[in-house]
C-alpha positions as a printed NumPy array, in Angstrom:
array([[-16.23 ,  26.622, -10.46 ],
       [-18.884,  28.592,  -8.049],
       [-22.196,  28.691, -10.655],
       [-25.081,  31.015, -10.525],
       [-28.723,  29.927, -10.055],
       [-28.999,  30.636, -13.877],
       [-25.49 ,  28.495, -14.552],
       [-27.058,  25.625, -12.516],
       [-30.31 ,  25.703, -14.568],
       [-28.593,  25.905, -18.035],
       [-26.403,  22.844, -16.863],
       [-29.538,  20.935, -15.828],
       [-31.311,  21.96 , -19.063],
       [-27.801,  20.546, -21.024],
       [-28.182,  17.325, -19.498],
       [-31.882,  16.849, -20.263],
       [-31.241,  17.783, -23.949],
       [-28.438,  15.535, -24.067],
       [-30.191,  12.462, -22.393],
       [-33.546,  12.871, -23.758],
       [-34.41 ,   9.641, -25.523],
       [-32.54 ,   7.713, -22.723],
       [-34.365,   9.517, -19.883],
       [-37.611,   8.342, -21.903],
       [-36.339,   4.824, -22.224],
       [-35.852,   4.475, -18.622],
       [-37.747,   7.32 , -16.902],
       [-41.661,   6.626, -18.309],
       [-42.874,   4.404, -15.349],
       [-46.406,   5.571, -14.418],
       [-48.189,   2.6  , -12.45 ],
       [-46.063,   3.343,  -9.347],
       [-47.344,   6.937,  -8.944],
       [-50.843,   6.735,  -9.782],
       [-51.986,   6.499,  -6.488],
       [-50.837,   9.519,  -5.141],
       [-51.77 ,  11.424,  -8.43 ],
       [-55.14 ,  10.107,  -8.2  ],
       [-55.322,  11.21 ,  -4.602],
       [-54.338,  14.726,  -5.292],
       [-57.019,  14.558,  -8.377],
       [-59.663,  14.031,  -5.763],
       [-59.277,  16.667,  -3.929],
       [-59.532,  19.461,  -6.514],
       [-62.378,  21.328,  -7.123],
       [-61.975,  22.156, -10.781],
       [-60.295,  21.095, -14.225],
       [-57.382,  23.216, -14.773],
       [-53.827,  21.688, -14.043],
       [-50.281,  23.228, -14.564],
       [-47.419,  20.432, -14.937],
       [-44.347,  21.86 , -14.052],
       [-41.232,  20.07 , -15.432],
       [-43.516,  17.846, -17.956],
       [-40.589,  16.623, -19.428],
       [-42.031,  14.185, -22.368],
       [-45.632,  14.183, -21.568],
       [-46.562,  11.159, -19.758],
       [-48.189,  12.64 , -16.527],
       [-49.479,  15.773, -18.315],
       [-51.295,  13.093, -20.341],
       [-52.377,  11.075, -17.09 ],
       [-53.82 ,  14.258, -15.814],
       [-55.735,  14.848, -19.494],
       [-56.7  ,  11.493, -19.555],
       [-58.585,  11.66 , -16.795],
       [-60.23 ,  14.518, -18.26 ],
       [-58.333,  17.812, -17.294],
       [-57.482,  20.747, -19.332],
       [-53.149,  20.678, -18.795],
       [-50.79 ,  23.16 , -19.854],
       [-47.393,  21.29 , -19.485],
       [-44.238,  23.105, -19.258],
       [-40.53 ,  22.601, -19.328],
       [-37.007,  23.876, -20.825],
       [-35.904,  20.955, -22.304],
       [-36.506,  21.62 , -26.171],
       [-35.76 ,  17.448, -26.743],
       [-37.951,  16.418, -24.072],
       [-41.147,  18.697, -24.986],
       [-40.825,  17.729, -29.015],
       [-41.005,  14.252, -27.852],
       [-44.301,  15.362, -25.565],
       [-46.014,  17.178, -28.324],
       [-45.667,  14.426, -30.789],
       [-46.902,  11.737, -28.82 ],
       [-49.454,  13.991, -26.656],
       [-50.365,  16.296, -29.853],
       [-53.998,  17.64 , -27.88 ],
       [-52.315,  18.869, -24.829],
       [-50.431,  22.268, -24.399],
       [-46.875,  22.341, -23.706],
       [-45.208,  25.538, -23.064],
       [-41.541,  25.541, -23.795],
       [-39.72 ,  27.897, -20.324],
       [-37.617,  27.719, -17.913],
       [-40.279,  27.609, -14.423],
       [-37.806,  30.753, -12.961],
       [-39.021,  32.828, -15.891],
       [-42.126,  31.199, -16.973],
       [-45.666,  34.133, -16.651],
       [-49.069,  32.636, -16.268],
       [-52.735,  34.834, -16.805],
       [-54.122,  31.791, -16.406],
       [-55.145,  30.207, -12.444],
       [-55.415,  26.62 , -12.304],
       [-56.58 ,  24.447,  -9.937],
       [-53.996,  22.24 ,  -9.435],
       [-50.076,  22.886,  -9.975],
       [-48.149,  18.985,  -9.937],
       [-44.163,  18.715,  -9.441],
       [-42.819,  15.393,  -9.7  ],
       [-38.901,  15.569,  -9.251],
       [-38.526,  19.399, -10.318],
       [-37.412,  20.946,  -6.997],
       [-34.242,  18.829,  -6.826],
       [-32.704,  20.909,  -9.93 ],
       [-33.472,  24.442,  -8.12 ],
       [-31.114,  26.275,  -5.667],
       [-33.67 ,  27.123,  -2.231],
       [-33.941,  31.214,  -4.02 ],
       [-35.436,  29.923,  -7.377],
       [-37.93 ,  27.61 ,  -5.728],
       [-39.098,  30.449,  -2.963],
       [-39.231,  32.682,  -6.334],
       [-41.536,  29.351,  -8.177],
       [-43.392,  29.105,  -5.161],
       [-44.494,  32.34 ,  -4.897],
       [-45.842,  32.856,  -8.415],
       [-47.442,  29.566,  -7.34 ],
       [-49.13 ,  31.242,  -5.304],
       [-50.249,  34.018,  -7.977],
       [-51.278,  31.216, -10.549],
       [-53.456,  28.694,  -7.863],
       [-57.506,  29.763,  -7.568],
       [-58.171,  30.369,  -3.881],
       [-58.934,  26.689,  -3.582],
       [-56.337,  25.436,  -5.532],
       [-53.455,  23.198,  -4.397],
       [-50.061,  21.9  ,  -5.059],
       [-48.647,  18.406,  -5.129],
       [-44.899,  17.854,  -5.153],
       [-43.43 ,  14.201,  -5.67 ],
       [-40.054,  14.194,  -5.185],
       [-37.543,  11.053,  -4.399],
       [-35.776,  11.73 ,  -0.78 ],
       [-31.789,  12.375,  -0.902],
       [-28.934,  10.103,   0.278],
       [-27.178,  13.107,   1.104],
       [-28.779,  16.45 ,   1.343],
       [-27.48 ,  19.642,  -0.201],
       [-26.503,  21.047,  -3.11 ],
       [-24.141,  19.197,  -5.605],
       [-22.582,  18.908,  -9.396],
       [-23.12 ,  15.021,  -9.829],
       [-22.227,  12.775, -12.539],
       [-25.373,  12.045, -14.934],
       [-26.885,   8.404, -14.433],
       [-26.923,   7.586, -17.388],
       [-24.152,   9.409, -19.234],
       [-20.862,   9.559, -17.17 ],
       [-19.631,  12.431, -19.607],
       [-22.164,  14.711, -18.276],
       [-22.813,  16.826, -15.114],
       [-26.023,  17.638, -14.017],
       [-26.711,  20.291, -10.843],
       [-28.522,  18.812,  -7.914],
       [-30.025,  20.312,  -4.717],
       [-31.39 ,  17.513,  -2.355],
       [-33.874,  18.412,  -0.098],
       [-35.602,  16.716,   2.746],
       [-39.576,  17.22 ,   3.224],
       [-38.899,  18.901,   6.041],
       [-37.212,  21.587,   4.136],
       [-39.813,  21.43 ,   1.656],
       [-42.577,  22.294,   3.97 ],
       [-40.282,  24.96 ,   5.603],
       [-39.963,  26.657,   1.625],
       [-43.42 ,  26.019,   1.06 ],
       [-44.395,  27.879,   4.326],
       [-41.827,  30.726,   3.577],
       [-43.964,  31.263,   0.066],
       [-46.93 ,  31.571,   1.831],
       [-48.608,  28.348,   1.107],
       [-50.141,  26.278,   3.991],
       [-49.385,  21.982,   4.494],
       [-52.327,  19.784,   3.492],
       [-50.285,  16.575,   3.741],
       [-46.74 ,  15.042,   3.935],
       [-46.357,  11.211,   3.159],
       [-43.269,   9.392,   3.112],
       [-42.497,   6.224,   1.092],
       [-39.245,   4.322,   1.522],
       [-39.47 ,   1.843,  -1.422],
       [-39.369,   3.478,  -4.589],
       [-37.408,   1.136,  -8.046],
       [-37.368,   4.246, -10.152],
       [-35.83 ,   6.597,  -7.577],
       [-32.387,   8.071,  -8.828],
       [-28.898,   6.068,  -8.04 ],
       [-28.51 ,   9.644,  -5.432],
       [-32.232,   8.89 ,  -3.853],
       [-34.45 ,   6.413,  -2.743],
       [-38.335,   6.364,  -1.805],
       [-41.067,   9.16 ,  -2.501],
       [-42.074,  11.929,  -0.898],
       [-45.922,  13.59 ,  -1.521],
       [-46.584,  16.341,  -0.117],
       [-49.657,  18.727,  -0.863],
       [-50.491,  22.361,   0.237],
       [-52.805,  25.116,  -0.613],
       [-52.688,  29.141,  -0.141],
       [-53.575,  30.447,   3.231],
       [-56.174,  32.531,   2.978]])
């Protein structure tokens, strides 16, 4: 079956729904990331963050815990009611990132693991509003786990071998190259090759951060 971008989405948004207390279970390790969060922290110049792909909460509340105004936002219905009732004080938007508006400019916009469920023409399209919602000195951190295999794929769900979930593997070369494309300029790109939580598909950690070129 040949899916469109909005097919691939829905089918990624299915799984999450599906999965959601599982993926909570087994997906809310923080410790291992707080370093590179905390670096990205550092460098911003005001209070505002925008967590794309919150899922249920736990770095929108890491970011509002270390006292930043977040507006958290996701498609997954399951995921964000488990967010809002654990996180109740911080804002979570329920919208698919493709369609999701902002009047709002932030200071910081964080990804952790979001890209890999976008085909390259959504997250040109993300990264350009990006663009739109960042102050001129704001910047962008994207975690993301790096691919066994690179390139777009219907895989079986970890942890539910009924289910299918939409993958697009990317390397951080390709990441810079679609951040670049958007308009957006390379701050920093670190690799890590040891990472437990990383899907079975991936392994390691990828941080990379970039701002708007001005």
């Amino acid at each position: 079956m040949k899916y469109t971008n909005r097919q691939k989405r829905q089918l990624v948004k299915e799984d999450y729904n599906a999965i959601a207390e599982t993926y909570v279970r087994n997906c809310s390790e923080l410790d291992f990331y707080k370093p590179y969060i905390d670096k990205f922290i550092s460098s911003l110049t005001g209070k505002k963050v925008l967590d794309v792909g919150c899922g249920h909460g736990i770095f929108s509340n890491y970011f509002y815990q270390s006292a930043f105004e977040v507006t958290g936002v996701d498609f997954s219905k399951k995921l964000l009611n488990i967010a809002k009732k654990n996180y109740p004080k911080i804002h979570f938007i329920e919208e698919d990132i493709c369609d999701f508006k902002s009047k709002e400019k932030f200071n910081g916009i964080f990804l952790k693991n979001v890209l890999f469920h976008l085909p390259d023409e959504d997250i040109i399209h993300i990264f350009k509003n990006f663009l739109k919602y960042l102050e001129d000195d704001g910047k962008i951190c994207i975690l993301l786990e790096i691919p066994r295999e690179e390139g777009e794929q219907i895989l079986t769900e970890e942890f539910d071998e009924n289910l299918k979930v939409y993958y697009n593997y990317l390397t951080s070369d390709k990441v810079e190259s679609l951040l670049k494309n958007a308009g957006f300029k390379i701050d920093d790109n670190e690799i890590v090759k040891e990472n437990k939580n990383a899907t079975i598909y991936a392994f390691g950690l990828m941080i990379i951060t970039a701002s708007k070129k001005l």
